[in-house]
N, C-alpha and C positions, 0 to 999 in steps of 0.2 A: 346221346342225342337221337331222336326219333328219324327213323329213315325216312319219313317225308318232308326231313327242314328244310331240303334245298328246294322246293313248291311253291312256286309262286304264282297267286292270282293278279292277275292284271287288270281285267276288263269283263263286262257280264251286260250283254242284252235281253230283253224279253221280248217274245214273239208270239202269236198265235199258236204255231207249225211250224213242226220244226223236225227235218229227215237227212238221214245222211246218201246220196248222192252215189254212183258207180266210182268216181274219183276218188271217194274218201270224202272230199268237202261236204260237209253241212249247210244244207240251204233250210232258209228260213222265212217265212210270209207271214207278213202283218207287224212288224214291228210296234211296239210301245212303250210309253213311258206311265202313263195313266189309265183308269177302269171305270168308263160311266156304272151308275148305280142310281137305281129308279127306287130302292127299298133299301131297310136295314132289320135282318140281319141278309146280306144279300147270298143268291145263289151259291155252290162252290163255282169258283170261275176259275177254271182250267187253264194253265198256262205253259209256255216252256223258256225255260233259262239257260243261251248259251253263252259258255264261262270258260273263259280263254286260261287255261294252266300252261307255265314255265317250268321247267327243270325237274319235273317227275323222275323221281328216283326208281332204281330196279324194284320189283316187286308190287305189291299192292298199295295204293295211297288213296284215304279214305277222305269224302269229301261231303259235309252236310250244310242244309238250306234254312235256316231258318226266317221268320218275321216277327218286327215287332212294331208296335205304334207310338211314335215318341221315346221318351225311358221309360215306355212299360216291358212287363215280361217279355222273352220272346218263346214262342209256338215254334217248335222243332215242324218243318214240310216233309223233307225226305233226307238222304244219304244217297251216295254216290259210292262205288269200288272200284276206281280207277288204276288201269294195267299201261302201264310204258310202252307204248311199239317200237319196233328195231328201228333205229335210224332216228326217231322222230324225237325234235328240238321242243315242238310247244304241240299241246292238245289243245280242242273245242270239244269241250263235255257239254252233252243235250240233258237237260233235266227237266222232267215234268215235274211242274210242280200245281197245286190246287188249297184253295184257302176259300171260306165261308168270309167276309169282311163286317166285323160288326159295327163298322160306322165310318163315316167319312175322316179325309185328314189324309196325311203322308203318314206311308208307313215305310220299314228297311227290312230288306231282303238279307241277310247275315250269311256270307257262304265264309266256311271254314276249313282249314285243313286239321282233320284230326290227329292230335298229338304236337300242335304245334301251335302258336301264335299267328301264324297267318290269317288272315280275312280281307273279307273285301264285302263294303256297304252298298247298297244298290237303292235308290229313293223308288217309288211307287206310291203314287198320288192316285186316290180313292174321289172321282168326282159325284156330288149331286145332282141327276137331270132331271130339270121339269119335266111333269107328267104328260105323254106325249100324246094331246087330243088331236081331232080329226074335224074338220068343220064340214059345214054343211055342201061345202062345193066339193070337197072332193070324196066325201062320202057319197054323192050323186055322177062322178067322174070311176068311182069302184061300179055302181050301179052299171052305170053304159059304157062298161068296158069289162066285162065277166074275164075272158080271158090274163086279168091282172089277177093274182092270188090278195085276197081280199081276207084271209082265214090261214092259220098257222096252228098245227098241232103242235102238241109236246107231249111225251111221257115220262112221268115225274116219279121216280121211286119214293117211297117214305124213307129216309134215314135209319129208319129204327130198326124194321123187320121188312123192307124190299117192296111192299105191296105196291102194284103200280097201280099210277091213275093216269086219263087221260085228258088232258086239258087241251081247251080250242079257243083261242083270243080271235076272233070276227071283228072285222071294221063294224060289221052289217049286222047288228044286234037281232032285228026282226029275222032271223033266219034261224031256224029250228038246228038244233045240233042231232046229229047224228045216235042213235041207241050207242048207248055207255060209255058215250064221250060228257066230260064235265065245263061249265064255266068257269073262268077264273073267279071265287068268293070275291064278294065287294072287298069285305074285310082284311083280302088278303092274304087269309089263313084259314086252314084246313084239318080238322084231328083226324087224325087214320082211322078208319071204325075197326082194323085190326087191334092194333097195341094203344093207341088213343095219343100218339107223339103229334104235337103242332107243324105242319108243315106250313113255312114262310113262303108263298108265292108272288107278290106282288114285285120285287124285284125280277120273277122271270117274266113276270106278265108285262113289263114294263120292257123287258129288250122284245117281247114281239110284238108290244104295239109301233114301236120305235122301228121296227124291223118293216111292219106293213105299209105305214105313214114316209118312211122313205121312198119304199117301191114307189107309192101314187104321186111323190112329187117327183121323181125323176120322169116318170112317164107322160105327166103332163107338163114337164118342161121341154120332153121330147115331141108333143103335140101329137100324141097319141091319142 
């Protein structure tokens, strides 16, 4: 029998951020169950999973994350090398974990213990968001109100070979960008003029318009 059969997973949330604390406790911001998505194939979106383990046995117990969509395959995320503390009854293991999402739907988070039968299913619902435009009034309320951030850079490595680029999503399109800052392409997509790999943007360009578009409704619901 493998020395981690007596392991048991219990329970597993997903959150933003996730640190552990002077106490030992694990705190954690942003909690979720679901991931708006503006594009497909979408950004990697970064996340962390904390995964409540019982009865860890002495020594090393290994613990891995996989996902899948429906009965399809599943994509191995990470591994885990989980160590028993003196005294300690149950763990909270933080895992980052990150995944590229190539289409909407539920998908399952599969955590494992290696060498043994145990797991434990976690759902994660993939949503589609309308494209988040700006209309004419409050793109005149960014106007007469400059001190609202109206403009959001990003720096975007290529997948392939690192090359950065840097992209600027503006409410305020008549506004000149900056020397060797880029647009987001209509198209959405971009070939590296290094290696020539397609970078997918429109899913990032769609959380900062998302991102801008709430600033200016909060603000003017503040009567600002």
């Amino acid at each position: 029998m493998s020395k981690s059969a007596g392991a048991k997973l219990t329970s597993a949330i997903f959150c933003n951020s996730a640190s552990k604390g002077e106490s030992g406790k694990v705190n954690c911001k942003g909690v979720f169950t679901s991931f708006l998505a503006w594009s497909y194939p979408t950004s990697v979106r970064i996340w962390y999973a904390l995964l409540t383990v019982y009865g860890l046995p002495a020594g090393t117990t290994t613990i891995t994350a996989s996902i899948s969509r429906g009965k399809g395959r599943k994509t191995t995320l990470t591994s885990a090398d989980i160590q028993r503390g003196k005294g300690d009854l149950g763990s909270v293991i933080n895992m980052p974990l990150g995944y590229k999402f190539p289409s909407e739907g539920f998908y399952s988070v599969h955590f494992n213990v290696v060498g043994t039968t145990e797991t434990l299913r976690v759902p994660l619902l993939v949503a589609t968001q309308p494209w988040p435009r700006t209309t004419k009034r409050q793109r005149e309320f960014f106007k007469s109100h400059p001190a609202i951030p109206h403009s959001i850079r990003m720096n975007v490595l290529c997948s392939n070979c690192s090359r950065p680029f840097m992209f600027e999503e503006n409410i305020l399109p008549e506004e000149e960008l900056a020397e060797g800052v880029l647009p987001f392409p209509e198209s959405g997509e971009l070939e590296c003029g290094t290696c020539s790999h397609a970078l997918h943007l429109k899913d990032i360009q769609g959380q900062l318009r998302s991102s801008l578009k709430t600033a200016v409704l909060a603000a003017m619901r503040g009567g600002k």
